[in-house]
Each structure stands twice: as structure tokens, then as C-alpha cells.
SETOR-864742 format. One record per residue (C-alpha): residue in three letters; z, y, x. Coordinates in steps of 0.5 Angstrom, whole numbers, plus 500, padded with zeros to 3 digits. Layout:
% SETOR-864742
["ALA",[Z,Y,X]]
...
***
This chain:
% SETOR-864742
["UNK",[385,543,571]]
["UNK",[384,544,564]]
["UNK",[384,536,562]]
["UNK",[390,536,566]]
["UNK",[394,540,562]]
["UNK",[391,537,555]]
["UNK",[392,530,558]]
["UNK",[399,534,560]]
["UNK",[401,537,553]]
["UNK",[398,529,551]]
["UNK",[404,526,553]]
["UNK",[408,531,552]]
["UNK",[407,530,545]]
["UNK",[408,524,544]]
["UNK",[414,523,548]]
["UNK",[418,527,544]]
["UNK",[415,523,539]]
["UNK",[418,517,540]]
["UNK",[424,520,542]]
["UNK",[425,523,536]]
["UNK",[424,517,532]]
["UNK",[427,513,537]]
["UNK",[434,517,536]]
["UNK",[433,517,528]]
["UNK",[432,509,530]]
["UNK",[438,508,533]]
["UNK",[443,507,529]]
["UNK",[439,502,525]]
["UNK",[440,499,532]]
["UNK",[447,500,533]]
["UNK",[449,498,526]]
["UNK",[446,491,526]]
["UNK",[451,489,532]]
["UNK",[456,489,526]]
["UNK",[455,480,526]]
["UNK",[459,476,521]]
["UNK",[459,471,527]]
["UNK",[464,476,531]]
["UNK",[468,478,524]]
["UNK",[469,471,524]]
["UNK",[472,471,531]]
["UNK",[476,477,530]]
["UNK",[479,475,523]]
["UNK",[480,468,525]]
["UNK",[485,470,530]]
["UNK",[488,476,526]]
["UNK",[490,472,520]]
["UNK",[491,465,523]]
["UNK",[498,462,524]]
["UNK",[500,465,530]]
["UNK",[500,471,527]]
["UNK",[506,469,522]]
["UNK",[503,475,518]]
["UNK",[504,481,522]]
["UNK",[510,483,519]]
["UNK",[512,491,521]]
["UNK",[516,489,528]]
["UNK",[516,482,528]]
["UNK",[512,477,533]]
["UNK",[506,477,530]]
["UNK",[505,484,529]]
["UNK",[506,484,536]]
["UNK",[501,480,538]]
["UNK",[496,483,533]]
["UNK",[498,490,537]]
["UNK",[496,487,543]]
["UNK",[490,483,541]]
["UNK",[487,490,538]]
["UNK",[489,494,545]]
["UNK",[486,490,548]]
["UNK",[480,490,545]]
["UNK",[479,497,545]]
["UNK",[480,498,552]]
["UNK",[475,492,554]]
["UNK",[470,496,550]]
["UNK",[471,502,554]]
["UNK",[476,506,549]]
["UNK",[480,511,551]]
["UNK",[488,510,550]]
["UNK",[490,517,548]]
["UNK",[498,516,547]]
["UNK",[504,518,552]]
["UNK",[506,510,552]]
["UNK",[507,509,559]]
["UNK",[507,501,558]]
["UNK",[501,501,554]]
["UNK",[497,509,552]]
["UNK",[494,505,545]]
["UNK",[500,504,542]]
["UNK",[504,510,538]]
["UNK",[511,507,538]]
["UNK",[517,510,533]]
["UNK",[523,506,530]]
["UNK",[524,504,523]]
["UNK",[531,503,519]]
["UNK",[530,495,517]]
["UNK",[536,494,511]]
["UNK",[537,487,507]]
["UNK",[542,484,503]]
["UNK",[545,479,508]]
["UNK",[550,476,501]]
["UNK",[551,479,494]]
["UNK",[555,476,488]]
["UNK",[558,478,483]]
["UNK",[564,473,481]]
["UNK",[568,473,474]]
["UNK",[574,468,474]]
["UNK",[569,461,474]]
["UNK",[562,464,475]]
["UNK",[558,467,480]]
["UNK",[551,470,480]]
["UNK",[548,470,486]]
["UNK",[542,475,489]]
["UNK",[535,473,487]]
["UNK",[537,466,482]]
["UNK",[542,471,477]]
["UNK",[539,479,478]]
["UNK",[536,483,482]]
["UNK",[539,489,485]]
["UNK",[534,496,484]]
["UNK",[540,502,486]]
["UNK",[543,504,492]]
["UNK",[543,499,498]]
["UNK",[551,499,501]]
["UNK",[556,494,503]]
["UNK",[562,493,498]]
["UNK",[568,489,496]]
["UNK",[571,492,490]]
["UNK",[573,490,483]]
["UNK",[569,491,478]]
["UNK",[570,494,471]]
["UNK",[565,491,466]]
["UNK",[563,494,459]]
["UNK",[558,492,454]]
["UNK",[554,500,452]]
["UNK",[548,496,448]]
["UNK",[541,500,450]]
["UNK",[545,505,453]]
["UNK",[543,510,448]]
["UNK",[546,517,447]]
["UNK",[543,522,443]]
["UNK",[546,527,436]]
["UNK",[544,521,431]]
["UNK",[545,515,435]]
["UNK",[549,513,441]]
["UNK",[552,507,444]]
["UNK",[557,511,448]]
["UNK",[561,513,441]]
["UNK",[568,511,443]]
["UNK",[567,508,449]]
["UNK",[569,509,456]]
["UNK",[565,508,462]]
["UNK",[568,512,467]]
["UNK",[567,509,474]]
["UNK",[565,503,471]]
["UNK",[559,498,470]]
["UNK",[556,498,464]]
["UNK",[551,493,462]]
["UNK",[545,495,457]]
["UNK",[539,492,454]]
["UNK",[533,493,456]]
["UNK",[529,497,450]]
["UNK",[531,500,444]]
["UNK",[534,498,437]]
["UNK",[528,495,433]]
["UNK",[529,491,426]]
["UNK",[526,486,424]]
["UNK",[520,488,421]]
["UNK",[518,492,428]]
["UNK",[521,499,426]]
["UNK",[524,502,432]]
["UNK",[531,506,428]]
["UNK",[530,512,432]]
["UNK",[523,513,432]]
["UNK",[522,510,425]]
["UNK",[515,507,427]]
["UNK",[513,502,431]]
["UNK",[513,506,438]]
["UNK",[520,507,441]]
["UNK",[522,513,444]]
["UNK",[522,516,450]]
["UNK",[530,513,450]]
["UNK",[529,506,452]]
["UNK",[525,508,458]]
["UNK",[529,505,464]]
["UNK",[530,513,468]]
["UNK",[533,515,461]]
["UNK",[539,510,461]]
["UNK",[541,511,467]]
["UNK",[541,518,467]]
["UNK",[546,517,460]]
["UNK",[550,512,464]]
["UNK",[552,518,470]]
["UNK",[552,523,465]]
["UNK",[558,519,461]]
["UNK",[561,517,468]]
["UNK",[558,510,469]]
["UNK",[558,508,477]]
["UNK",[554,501,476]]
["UNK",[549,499,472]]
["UNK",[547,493,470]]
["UNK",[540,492,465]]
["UNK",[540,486,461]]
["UNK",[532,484,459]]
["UNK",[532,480,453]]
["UNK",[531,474,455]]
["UNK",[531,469,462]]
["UNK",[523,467,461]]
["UNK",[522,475,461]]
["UNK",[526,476,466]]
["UNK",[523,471,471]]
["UNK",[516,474,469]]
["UNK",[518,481,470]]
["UNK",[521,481,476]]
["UNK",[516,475,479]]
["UNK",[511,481,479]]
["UNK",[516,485,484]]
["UNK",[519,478,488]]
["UNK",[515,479,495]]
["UNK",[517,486,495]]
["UNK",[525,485,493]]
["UNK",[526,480,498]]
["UNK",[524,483,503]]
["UNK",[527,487,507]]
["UNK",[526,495,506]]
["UNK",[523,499,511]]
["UNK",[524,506,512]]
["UNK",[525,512,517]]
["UNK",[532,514,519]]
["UNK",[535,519,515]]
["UNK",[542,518,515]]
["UNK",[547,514,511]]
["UNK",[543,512,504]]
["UNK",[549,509,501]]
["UNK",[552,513,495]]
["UNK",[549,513,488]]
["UNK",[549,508,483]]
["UNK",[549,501,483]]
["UNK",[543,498,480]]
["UNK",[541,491,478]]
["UNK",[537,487,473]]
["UNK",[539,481,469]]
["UNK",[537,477,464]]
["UNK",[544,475,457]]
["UNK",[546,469,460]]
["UNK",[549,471,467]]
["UNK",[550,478,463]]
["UNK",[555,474,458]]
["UNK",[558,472,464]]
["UNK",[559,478,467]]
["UNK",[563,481,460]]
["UNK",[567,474,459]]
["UNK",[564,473,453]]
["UNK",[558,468,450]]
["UNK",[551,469,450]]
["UNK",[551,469,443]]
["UNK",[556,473,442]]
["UNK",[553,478,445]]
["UNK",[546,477,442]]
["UNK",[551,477,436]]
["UNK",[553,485,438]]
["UNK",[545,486,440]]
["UNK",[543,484,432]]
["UNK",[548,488,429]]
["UNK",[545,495,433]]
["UNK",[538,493,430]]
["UNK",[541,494,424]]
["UNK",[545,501,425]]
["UNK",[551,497,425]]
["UNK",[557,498,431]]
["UNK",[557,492,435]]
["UNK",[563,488,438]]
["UNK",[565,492,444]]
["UNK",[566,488,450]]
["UNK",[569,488,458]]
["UNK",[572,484,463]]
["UNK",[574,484,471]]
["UNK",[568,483,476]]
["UNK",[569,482,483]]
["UNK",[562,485,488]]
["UNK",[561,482,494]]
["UNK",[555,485,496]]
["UNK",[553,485,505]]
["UNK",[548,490,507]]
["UNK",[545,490,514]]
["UNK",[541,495,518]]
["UNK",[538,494,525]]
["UNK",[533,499,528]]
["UNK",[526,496,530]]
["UNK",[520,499,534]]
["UNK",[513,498,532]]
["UNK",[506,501,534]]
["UNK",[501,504,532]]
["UNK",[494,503,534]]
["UNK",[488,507,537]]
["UNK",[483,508,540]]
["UNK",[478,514,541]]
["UNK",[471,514,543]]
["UNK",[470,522,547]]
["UNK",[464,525,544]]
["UNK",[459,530,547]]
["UNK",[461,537,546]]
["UNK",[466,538,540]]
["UNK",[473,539,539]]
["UNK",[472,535,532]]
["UNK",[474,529,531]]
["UNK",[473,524,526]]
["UNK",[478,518,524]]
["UNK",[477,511,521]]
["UNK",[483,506,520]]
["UNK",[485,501,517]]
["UNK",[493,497,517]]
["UNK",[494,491,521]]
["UNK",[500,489,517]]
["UNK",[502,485,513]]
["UNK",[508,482,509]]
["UNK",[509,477,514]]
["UNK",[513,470,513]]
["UNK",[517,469,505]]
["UNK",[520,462,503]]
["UNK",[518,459,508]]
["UNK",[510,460,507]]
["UNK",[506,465,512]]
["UNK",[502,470,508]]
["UNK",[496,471,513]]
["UNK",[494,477,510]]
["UNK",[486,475,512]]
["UNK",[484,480,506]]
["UNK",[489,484,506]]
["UNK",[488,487,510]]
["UNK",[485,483,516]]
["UNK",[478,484,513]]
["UNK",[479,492,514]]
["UNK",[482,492,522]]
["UNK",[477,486,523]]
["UNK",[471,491,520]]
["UNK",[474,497,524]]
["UNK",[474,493,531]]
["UNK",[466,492,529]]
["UNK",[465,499,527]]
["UNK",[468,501,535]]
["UNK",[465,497,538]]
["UNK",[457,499,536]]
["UNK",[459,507,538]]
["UNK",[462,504,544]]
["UNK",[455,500,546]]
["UNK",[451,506,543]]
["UNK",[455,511,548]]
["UNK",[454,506,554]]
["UNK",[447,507,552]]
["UNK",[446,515,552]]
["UNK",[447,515,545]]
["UNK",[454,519,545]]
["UNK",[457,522,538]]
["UNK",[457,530,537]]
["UNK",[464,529,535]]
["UNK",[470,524,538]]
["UNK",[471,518,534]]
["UNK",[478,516,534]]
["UNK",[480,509,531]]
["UNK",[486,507,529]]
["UNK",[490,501,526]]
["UNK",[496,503,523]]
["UNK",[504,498,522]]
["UNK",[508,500,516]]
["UNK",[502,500,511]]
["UNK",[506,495,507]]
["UNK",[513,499,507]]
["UNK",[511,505,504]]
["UNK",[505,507,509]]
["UNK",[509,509,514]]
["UNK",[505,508,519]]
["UNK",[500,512,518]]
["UNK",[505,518,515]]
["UNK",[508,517,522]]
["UNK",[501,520,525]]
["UNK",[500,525,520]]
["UNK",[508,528,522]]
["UNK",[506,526,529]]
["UNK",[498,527,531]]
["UNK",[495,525,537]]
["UNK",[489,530,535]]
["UNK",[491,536,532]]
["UNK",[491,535,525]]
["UNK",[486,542,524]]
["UNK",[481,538,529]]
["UNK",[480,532,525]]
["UNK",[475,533,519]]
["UNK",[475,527,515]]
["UNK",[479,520,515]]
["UNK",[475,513,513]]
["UNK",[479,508,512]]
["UNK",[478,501,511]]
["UNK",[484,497,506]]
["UNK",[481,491,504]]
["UNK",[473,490,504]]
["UNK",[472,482,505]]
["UNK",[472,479,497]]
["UNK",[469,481,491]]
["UNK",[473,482,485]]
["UNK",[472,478,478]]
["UNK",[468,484,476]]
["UNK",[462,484,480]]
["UNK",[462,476,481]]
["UNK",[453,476,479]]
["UNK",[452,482,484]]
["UNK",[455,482,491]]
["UNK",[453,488,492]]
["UNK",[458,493,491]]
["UNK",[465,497,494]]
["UNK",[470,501,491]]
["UNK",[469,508,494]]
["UNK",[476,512,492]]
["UNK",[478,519,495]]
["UNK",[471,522,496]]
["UNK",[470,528,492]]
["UNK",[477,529,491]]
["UNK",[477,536,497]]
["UNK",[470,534,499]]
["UNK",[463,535,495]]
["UNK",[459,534,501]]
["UNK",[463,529,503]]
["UNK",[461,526,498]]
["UNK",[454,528,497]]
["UNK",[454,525,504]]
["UNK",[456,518,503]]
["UNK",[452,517,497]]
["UNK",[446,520,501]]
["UNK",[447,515,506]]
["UNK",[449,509,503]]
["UNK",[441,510,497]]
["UNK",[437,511,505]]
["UNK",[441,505,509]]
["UNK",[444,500,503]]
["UNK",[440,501,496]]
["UNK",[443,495,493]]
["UNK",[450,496,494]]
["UNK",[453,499,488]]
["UNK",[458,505,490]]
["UNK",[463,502,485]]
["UNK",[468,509,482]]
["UNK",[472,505,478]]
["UNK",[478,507,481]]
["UNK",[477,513,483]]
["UNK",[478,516,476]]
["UNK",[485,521,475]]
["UNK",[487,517,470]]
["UNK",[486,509,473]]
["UNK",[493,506,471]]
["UNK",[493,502,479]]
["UNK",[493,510,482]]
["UNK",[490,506,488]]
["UNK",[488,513,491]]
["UNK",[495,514,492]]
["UNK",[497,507,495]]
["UNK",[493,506,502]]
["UNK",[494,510,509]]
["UNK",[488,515,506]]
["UNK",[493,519,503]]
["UNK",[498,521,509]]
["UNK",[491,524,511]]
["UNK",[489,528,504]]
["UNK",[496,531,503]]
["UNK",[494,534,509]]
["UNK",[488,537,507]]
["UNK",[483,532,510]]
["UNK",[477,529,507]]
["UNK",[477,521,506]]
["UNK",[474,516,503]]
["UNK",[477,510,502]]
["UNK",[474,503,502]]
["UNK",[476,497,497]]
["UNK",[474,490,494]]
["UNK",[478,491,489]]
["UNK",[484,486,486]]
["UNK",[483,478,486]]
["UNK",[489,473,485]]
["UNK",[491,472,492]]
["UNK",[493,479,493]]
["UNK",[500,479,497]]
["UNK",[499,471,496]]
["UNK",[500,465,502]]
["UNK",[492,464,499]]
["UNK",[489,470,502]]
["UNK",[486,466,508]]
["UNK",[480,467,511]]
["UNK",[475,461,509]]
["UNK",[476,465,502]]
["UNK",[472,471,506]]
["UNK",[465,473,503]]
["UNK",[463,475,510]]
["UNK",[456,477,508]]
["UNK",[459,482,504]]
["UNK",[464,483,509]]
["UNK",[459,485,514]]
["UNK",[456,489,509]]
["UNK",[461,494,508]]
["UNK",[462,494,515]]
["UNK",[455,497,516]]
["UNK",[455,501,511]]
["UNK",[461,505,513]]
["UNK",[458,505,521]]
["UNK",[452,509,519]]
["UNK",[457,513,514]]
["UNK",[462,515,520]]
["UNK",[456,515,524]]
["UNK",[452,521,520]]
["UNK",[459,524,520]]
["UNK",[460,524,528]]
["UNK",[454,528,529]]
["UNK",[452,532,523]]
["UNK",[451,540,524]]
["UNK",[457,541,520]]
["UNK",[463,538,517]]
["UNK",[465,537,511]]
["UNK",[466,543,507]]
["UNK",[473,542,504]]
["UNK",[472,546,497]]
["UNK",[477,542,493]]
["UNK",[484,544,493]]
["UNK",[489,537,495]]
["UNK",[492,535,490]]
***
């Protein structure tokens, strides 16, 4: 009897050993079901052609919704929405608004959008005549102003970009080498309204710099503009940009006379006062659209809590005629994610449940403004008071110029802004499973000038006192490019990334606790 109980008690023991190990084993497991074969497969079909660059509420979009609904039912995740068509969509409308047409004509000469300015102020359909008036730099303070003698009111003033500077590179109204605060743009413009203008039109100093200034902006300024419904948005002042020779043209002079009148100024002398008649025809369209967001939850064991991990499958579509796929941008984030559910899914098939609920998420509207994870957040399925943190996943397919003789990194951004244990947590995790990635925290600086931790659907989330962390591969030359395509994937990394925010979200689904928010949001 004796030796049955010993034997008894043997095997016992050794059974909860093993199953012990066995659970701390298992997400070894689960993490190595994250492949570069299957990343392939997802990414290549997200970020193909037929996708057309999953442009918010356009075909390809739609498409790309429907391939990741479809995936997380064949998974096994659960469709959580009201949608009665499809319970993984999160559908809401958006205000689509462009410029169909936009000329300004004075007797002869015709500035057209895109080729001869850009627009920046208030966005309205109009006809109507135009006053033009030269005000130089715009300026108007005790001791220097171009707005002596002149009247503006309800006219459109055309202003240089900057401030008066010699010759010798002294700035008349600072007296040094640095300008004033007067040449910043918002400084003119409130100037402008305060002498009464209604139009502004500001003059960069030449076409080459106007070219290389606005290229910066040109996907976004040819693009439609997304926004939620808010009423009318017209009103205001109208804003654009240009360079001298169109500006000449719009005040009936010549280029250089005007940059005759723009000399005498740097040198403290009045300059030649101009004006002329310009006729604005400007047509400006608003269509309402549907979009979706994406989700998924996988039901935990015995907790209200719920963990969020996301990423945005938009992207910005098809401009000049050249389908941006957006394979990077970010395909390789949604792809990461479809891998991340779908190792939870395997586990919790095989009796491996997480504690908490995991809700995976894609979201539309990231180009636009974040919208649609700002939506979420206006609009959460799960209480916002049950979701302890959000992992989101924008971009983690390349490696940047910095890290091009070791691989091995990821910018994490976010992590210790409201969490310490989060973050004490996340570098936990990754020294135990992933000793050779480098935790990059480059961007994580207050004080980094790209503000990256305010630019990704992370922040709809800390703005409501929700712990994130944000995984990044950094900015390369294709951002925003027809040439952010798949073959340029790193897929080794990609899995890499992709693994090591697994094992992250895994730890956090089935600690004791959640993270202890001991920051305040900023």
C-alpha cells in the first residue's frame, strides 16, 4: 500500500512538472507558427495590384476588408459588431471633399490648380472677382509694416514667404541672422485678417523652391480630404501658394518688377504698390462614403479585460496614375497581425486560452487623420475601461539606413509614456525571447522633430489613458512611394517583429495584472 502511494505521489509530481514546463513552453510554440512563407502569402495578396492601394472606401479597400474578415472567421475569431451583413466590420461614414476645378484668370493668364499653386485655406465652391494687392512680407508691427497705406479689406493679398534680410544675411527686423517670429506663416495670416484681407496668396521665392516645398505635400494635396461630418466647412480665408511668376501675373505686373519691389523692402525702402482684378473659379465637391473597420476578438478564460493589438490597412490608393501598394505601409503591419491572431487562435484551439481577451483590429482611415481608429475610440465595442493596453503594429517590414549592419532592431515608441510596467515588461520579454533585437528608442524622445508618437492609431488610444506601444521599422525612400512594394520586404525581420510582439501581447493576455497606469496622458 505504502509503495502505491509513493509510486502514486511519483507520478504526480512528475506530471505537474511537465505540465508545468509545458505551459511555460508553449508560447515558444505558438510564436514559431509565425512563418515568412505565410507572411508572403498574406502580403502579397494585400499589397498586389488588385488592391489598387486600399484607398478609404474605394474597391480596394473593400476588398482588403473583406480578405481580413474572412480570415479571422476561418481562424475561429469571434465577429463582435452590430453589422448584420458582416459582425467584423465597424462601419461609419466619412465626408470625401476635392477640388474638381480651381483657376484663378487675370485678362490673358490662367493659373491652374496643381501646375501654378496650391490651395491650403478653407475649401468652398466659388465665382467671384478678386481684388489683388501686393503687401510684401506681410508684416505689421510698431517699427516696420507693409500694410502702411494700404487697404486690404476683403481683398486678397499676395505676401513673400519670409522676412526683409540684406544683403549681407542680416534680418532688418531682428538685426541678426535669424528671422523673427514675423516670417512664420501663421504670423502673416493672422496679420492679414486683422487688416481685413479675406484671401491670401503666399509667394515663395522661387519656382524651384516652390516645387521642392510643395513636392513634400503632393500626395496629400492631391488627394481628396477625409474628415467626419461636421456641418459646413466653408468660411474663412482662402489660402494658397505660389511661386513669382504666376504672383506677377496675378497683380498685372512682371516678375521683375516685383522682385524689384521685394529689393527695395530688404534695404528699408517702400516698395511699388500694386493690384489688379482676378477672377477665382474654384469647384469644390463633397460625396459621403462608407468604410470599415476590422475586428476580431479572441474570448479569453475568465477576465473582462481586454487586450488590443492593431494595425491600419489603408493606404493611399492609386495618384497620377500609379497604384501605391503600400506593401510596407502599412501591409507589413496588418499581415504581422493576421499571424499574430492566428498563433492565439491555434493555442486556444489546443487548450491554450488566454486569461484576458485579445481583440485584433485593422483599422481605415489611418492616412486621412487616424480616423478610423479615433472612430473606435468615440465608438468602442469593448468598454474603453476593459482594454488595458493596445499594441500597434505601422510599418515593421524594412530596415532603415541606420541599422543596415545589424538587422536586428525595431523602434518601440509610447511604451513608458503612462506605463513603467509596460515598459519594464516589454524589455523583459524581448532580453528573455529575443536577446538580439535592439530595442531602438530613437523616436520615443519628447523632443524627436517627426512627433511619430502622435502620427499612428496608437494615440487615439493613450489620449484615453491606455497604455501602448507602437512598433516601427523606421522611414526609407519609398514611404508614401509607388515603390513601396513587396519584393522590397525584409521577411526575415518581418517575422521577426512579428514574434516578438506575440510573445509581448501573450505576456500581457495572461499576467496577473495589467498594466499599472502611473503616468499621467500627455
Amino acid at each position: 500500500m505504502k509503495k502505491c502511494q509513493v509510486c502514486f505521489l511519483l507520478i504526480f509530481f512528475w506530471w505537474n512538472a511537465f505540465g508545468q514546463a509545458t505551459n511555460e513552453d508553449v508560447s515558444i510554440k505558438y510564436q514559431k507558427e509565425i512563418t515568412e512563407k505565410d507572411l508572403l502569402q498574406h502580403l502579397g495578396i494585400l499589397a498586389s495590384d488588385e488592391f489598387e492601394g486600399r484607398e478609404t472606401g474605394e474597391k480596394g479597400q473593400k476588398k482588403a476588408a473583406e480578405y481580413i474578415s474572412n480570415h479571422f472567421k476561418a481562424i475561429g475569431l469571434k465577429g463582435i459588431t452590430k453589422n448584420q451583413e458582416n459582425p467584423y466590420y465597424q462601419t461609419f461614414q466619412l465626408q470625401k471633399s476635392y477640388y474638381s476645378a480651381y483657376s484663378l484668370v487675370n485678362k490673358k493668364d490662367t493659373a491652374l490648380l496643381f501646375r501654378d499653386f496650391v490651395p491650403f485655406g478653407s475649401f468652398e465652391s466659388a465665382k467671384k472677382e478678386l481684388d489683388v494687392v501686393f503687401a510684401g512680407y506681410g508684416i505689421d508691427t510698431k517699427t516696420y509694416s507693409d500694410y502702411n497705406g494700404l487697404e486690404v479689406k476683403d481683398k486678397a493679398v499676395v505676401i513673400f514667404s519670409g522676412e526683409p534680410v540684406d544683403k549681407e544675411g542680416t534680418f532688418l527686423l531682428s538685426g541678426t541672422d535669424e528671422p523673427s517670429t514675423y516670417s512664420s506663416t501663421g504670423e502673416k495670416l493672422k496679420v492679414a485678417a486683422e487688416n481685413g484681407a479675406s484671401f491670401v496668396i503666399i509667394v515663395y521665392e522661387s519656382k524651384s523652391e516652390f516645387d521642392k516645398k510643395i513636392a513634400l505635400y503632393a500626395n496629400y494635396l492631391k488627394k481628396p480630404k477625409y474628415e467626419f461630418e461636421t456641418g459646413n466647412q466653408s468660411g474663412g480665408f482662402g489660402l494658397i501658394y505660389t511661386y513669382p511668376e504666376v504672383a506677377a501675373k496675378l497683380l498685372g505686373t512682371k516678375k521683375k518688377k516685383l522682385q524689384k519691389a521685394i529689393a527695395k523692402i530688404n534695404v528699408g525702402k517702400t516698395s511699388s504698390s500694386f493690384g489688379s482684378k482676378v477672377e477665382l473659379n474654384a469647384e469644390f465637391k463633397k460625396e459621403k462614403i462608407n468604410t470599415e473597420n476590422v475586428m476580431g476578438l479572441l474570448e479569453g478564460v475568465s477576465s473582462d479585460e481586454t487586450l488590443v493589438v492593431t494595425s491600419h490597412y489603408d493606404h493611399v490608393g492609386i495618384i497620377d496614375g500609379k497604384i501605391h501598394n503600400g506593401a510596407d505601409d502599412d501591409g507589413s503591419g496588418t499581415t504581422g497581425l493576421l499571424e499574430i491572431a492566428e498563433s492565439f487562435a491555434l493555442a486556444a484551439k489546443d487548450g491554450y486560452k488566454p486569461k484576458r481577451n485579445i481583440l485584433f483590429m485593422t483599422f481605415t482611415g489611418e492616412e486621412k487623420g487616424l480616423l478610423g481608429s479615433k472612430y473606435y475610440t468615440d465608438n468602442p465595442i469593448i468598454p474603453l475601461q476593459n482594454t488595458i493596453a493596445d499594441l500597434n503594429i505601422d510599418m515593421i517590414g524594412r530596415v532603415d539606413d541606420e541599422h543596415k549592419e545589424d538587422q536586428n532592431y525595431v523602434y518601440l515608441i509610447g511604451s513608458d509614456k503612462l506605463s513603467s510596467e509596460l515598459h519594464e515588461m516589454s524589455e523583459k520579454t524581448s532580453k528573455e525571447y529575443f536577446p538580439e533585437i535592439k530595442l531602438d528608442y530613437k523616436y520615443n524622445d519628447e523632443n524627436d522633430p517627426n512627433r511619430f508618437y502622435y502620427r499612428s492609431d496608437h494615440y487615439n488610444f493613450a489620449k484615453n489613458n491606455i497604455p501602448v506601444i507602437f512598433y516601427f521599422n523606421g522611414t526609407h525612400k519609398d514611404y508614401h512611394q509607388p515603390t513601396d512594394t513587396v519584393e522590397k520586404i525584409n521577411f526575415e525581420m518581418l517575422k521577426k517583429r512579428s514574434q516578438l510582439i506575440f510573445l509581448t501581447a501573450w505576456e500581457l493576455a495572461n499576467r496577473k495584472e495589467k498594466p499599472l497606469v502611473d503616468k499621467s496622458v500627455d
